[in-house]
Structures are given as C-alpha cells and as structure tokens.
N, C-alpha and C positions, 0 to 999 in steps of 0.2 A: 607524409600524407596528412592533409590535414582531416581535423574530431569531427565527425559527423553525429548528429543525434542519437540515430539509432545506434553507433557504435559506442558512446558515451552511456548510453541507455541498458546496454546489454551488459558492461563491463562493469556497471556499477553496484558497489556492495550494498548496497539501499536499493537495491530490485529495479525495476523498469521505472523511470520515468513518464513514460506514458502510459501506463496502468499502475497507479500508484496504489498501495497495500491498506484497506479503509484502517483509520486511526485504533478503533476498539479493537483489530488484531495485533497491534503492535505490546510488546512485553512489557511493562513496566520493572524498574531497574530493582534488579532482583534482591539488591541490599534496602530495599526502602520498605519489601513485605512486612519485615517481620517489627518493626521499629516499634516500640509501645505507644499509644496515645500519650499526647502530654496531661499530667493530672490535674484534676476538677474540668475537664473537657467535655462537654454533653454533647453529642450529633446528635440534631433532630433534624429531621428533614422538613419540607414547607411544606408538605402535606400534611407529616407529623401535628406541625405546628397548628398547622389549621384547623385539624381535626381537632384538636385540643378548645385552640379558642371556641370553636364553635360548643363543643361543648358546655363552655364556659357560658356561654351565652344561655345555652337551654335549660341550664340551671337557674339562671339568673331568672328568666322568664317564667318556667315551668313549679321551679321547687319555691324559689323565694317570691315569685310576683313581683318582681321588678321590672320595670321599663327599661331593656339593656342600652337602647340607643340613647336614652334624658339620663341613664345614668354613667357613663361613658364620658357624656357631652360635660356634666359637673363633676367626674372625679374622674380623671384621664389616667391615675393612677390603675385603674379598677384595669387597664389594659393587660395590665405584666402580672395584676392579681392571680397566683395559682388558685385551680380549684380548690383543693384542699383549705383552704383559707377560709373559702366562702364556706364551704361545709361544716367546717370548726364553727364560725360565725352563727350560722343555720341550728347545730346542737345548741350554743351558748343561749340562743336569745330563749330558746325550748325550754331550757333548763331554770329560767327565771318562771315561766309557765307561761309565756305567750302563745300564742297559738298562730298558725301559718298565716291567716288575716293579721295579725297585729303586728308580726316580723314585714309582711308585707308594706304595709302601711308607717312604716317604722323608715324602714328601707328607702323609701321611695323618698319621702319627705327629708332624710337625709342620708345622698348616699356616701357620704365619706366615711358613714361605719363599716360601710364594706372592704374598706383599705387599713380602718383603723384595728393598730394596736391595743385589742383585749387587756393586757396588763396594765398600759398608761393611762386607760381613759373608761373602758366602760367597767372591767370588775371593781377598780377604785370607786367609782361611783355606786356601784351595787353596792357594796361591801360599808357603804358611808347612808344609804339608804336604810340599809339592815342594823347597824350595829349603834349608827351614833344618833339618826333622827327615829330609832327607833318603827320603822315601816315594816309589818307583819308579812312574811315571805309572802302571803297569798294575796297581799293586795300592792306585789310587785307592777304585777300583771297593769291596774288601773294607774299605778304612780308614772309609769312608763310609756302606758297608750295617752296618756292627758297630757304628759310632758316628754317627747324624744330626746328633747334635747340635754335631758340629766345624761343622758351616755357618752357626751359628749363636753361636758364642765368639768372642771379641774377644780378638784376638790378643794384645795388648801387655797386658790385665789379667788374661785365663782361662790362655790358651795356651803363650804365650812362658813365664811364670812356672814354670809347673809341668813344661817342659819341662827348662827350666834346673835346677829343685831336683831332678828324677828324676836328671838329667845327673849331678847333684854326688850322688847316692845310689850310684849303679853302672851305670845304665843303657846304658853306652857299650860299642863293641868287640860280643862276641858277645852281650850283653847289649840291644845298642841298642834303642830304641823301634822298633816294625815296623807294618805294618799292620793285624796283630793287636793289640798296646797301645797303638795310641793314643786308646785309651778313657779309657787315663788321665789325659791332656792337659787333661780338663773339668773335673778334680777341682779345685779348690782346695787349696791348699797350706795354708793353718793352718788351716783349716777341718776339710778331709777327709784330708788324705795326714798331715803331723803326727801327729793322735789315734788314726787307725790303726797307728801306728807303735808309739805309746807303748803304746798297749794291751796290742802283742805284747810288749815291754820289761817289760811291767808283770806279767805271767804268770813271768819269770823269765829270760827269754833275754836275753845281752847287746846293744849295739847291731850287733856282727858280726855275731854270728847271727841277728838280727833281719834283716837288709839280705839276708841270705844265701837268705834264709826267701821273702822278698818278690824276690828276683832268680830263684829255682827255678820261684817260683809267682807272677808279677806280678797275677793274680786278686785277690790278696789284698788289693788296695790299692780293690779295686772293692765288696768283703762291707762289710756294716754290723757298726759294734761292737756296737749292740742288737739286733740282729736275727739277727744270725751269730754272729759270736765268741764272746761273751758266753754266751747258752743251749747251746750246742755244748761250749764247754769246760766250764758246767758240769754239763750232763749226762756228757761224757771224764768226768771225777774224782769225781762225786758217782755216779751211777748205776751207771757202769762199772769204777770205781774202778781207771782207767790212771793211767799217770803222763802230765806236760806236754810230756816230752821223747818221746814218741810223735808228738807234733805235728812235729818236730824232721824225724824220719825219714818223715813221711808226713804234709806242710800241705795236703793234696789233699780232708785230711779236710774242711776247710771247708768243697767245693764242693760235700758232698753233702748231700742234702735230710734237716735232720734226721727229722721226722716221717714221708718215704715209702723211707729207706733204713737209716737208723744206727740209730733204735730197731726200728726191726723185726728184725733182724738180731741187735742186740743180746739181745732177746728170745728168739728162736732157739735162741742159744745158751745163758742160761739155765735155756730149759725142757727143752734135750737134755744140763744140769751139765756143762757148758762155763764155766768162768771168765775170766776179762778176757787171762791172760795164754796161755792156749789158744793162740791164733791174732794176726799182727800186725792194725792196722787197715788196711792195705793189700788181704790176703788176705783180711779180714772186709768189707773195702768194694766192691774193683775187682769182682770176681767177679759175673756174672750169676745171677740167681736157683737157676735149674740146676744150677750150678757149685757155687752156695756149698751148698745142700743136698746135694749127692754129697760136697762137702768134710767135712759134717760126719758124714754118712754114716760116711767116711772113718774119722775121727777116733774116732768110737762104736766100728766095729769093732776098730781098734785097741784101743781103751781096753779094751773087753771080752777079746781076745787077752792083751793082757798080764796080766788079772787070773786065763786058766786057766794 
C-alpha cells in the first residue's frame, strides 16, 4: 500500500508534519550545555553595546564638552575608544589644573587626544614643561590653553630641538621661555624659526638686531613670512613710504591686522594731508579709534594755528 501524508506524518519520530514543534521548544544537544566559553571571549549583546556607546557619547558631550559627532568625524578611532579611557583622560588633563572649559576647549580643537596614548605623548610633554623648560606647576594651566598642541609634540624631535636653538638665540635669564612662549616650542627649527629669521636679516637689520627684535617681541617668531611680514612691509614702504628702521622702534607693527587697522588709519591720515612722517607708527597704531581721531583732530588744529 502506498505512504500517504498523513500516515508518514503520524509514524514519524520528528512529530507531525503538519503541526510542526515551534523551534524555541526543541532541546539543544545536551553535550553542548555544559562546554566552557572559549578564553578572552566577551558577549555582549547589541543592546549591551549600544547602551554603552551611547553612553560614551553623553560623556563626551555632557562631562567633557566635546562635539561627539566633529569628533568622531576627525578621530574614527574615538569609536572603539572605551569609556574608561576618556575618564582617565578627564582626571589627567584635571590634574595639571585645567578646568572643565579649558579640557573642553583643548578637546575640541584637537581630538586625537582623546585616543591618544598618555605615556607617549602628553605626560612626556608635561614632564619636559616642568622639569627641563622649567614651567611653574601653576602656570601649566596658561602654557596649555595658549598652546594645545604641546600635548601632542614629541619631545626629542619637536620640543627638545627648538627649545635648545631658542636657548642658543637669547632666550635665557630675563629672556627665558615662560608660559606665555611656549608656543614656540612647536615650531621647527629649519623649517619655521630659521626662515623667519632670515627674512628679518634680509630687510636690512643685522643678526643683533635681528635676535634683538625677536627677544622685545617673541610674537614674531609665530607671523607668517607670506602672510604677515611680506604684505605689511610692503605696504610700510610702498604705500606709506616709511623707512624699515621704523620696524626697529616699533616690531609691534606686525601684530596688527593689516586690513582692519594699519590701512585704515593709514588712510585717515591721508585724507586729513597727513604724511607718513606726521606721527610714529606706535602713536598711529596703539591708540583706540577715539583717541586716534582727537589725535588727528589735534594735529589739524595745530597745523591750521601755525599757518595764521
């Protein structure tokens, strides 16, 4: 007689066929219970996980003041970053004496400290702030917000180098590197300090007064020669038609914006026939807007005075 369904269905040691046993009641093979996890194996499940990133997140946000998603986007590492990382990171930057603004702003501006190695890069650098440039624990704090990027230079190629060639320039004595220049520390030495040097050389000053120039105003070691020097002296001599040795007695000139102070000013004065030697660049620069029109005020009246 031939196998019909239902009798296939009935005789079979696997239950009915057509009411088949839902899967979650079926036994799993009773030799596989007891088996140990394989070792360094972690379950976490994707909830688990999620919970976790997110966390990670409201840290990032909440405790440090980070941008989670611009800092993600530049340090894709910061992904697989465990919290505890960041936390360690969070006490560290504390323990120099910054304050939750200044980690914030630290952070933000570069986040690859959030992934970096403490031992390789940032205590190296504290540790080379404190002991060999001599930096006062307490003015950690301004060495660090005025320059981020020391936590991030390697001492024996960036730091150490440029430390030593400032040393051999003048930098020593009243002179010393402080918490205010150690901006310079990042620069590169043939690269950056070098070509700005020669620049100033190259206008006319010798190397004393060059050194001299840059010891009054250490700023100057921080301006671009295309950007700064370069367009600034040549608008001093072309447009204003000063001499170079006005730089001499006033390198301060540099620091001002050409475009929202020195031409305008400039200007100023030759639409009220004011010539270049009128006024020094100092009196023509420092002075608040206020100031410098009652100066030229000044200067009118007189001019007219002496012509009755």
């Amino acid at each position: 007689m031939p196998l019909t369904l239902t009798m296939l269905s009935f005789h079979s040691p696997l239950g009915s066929l057509t009411h088949p046993k839902p899967l979650q009641t079926l036994n799993p093979n009773p030799a596989l219970r007891f088996l140990p996890p394989v070792a360094g194996t972690t379950y976490i499940s994707g909830n688990d996980a999620g919970l976790r990133f997110r966390e990670k997140l409201l840290f990032l946000e909440h405790d440090l003041g980070v941008n989670s998603l611009r800092a993600l986007s530049l340090n894709p590492s910061l992904r697989s970053a465990p919290l505890s990382s960041l936390k360690s990171l969070s006490s560290l930057l504390s323990s120099f004496g910054l304050l939750q603004s200044d980690s914030s702003r630290v952070l933000s501006l570069h986040p690859s400290l959030l992934t970096a190695d403490p031992s390789a890069s940032i205590l190296p650098a504290i540790h080379f702030l404190l002991d060999t440039v001599s930096i006062p624990f307490l003015d950690l704090r301004l060495s660090i917000n005025r320059c981020p990027r020391l936590l991030l230079s390697s001492v024996p190629d960036r730091l150490l180098p440029s430390f030593n060639f400032l040393r051999g320039l003048g930098f020593v004595g009243r002179h010393r590197i402080t918490a205010r220049t150690t901006v310079l520390l990042i620069s590169d030495v043939e690269e950056t300090l070098i070509p700005k040097l020669d620049f100033v050389q190259s206008l006319g000053f010798s190397y004393t007064d060059t050194v001299k120039l840059v010891l009054r105003m250490p700023s100057l070691l921080t301006f671009s020669v295309e950007k700064n020097f370069r367009p600034k002296v040549e608008f001093l001599v072309g447009e204003m038609g000063r001499e170079i040795v006005d730089l001499k007695e006033f390198p301060q000139y540099f620091a001002y914006s050409l475009e929202g102070r020195i031409k305008p000013r400039h200007t100023m004065m030759v639409e009220r026939g004011f010539g270049s030697s009128s006024i020094s660049l100092g009196e023509m620069l420092k002075a608040s807007d206020g100031e410098f029109r009652e100066r030229l005020l000044e200067m009118r009246l007189s001019s007219v005075g002496e012509k009755l």
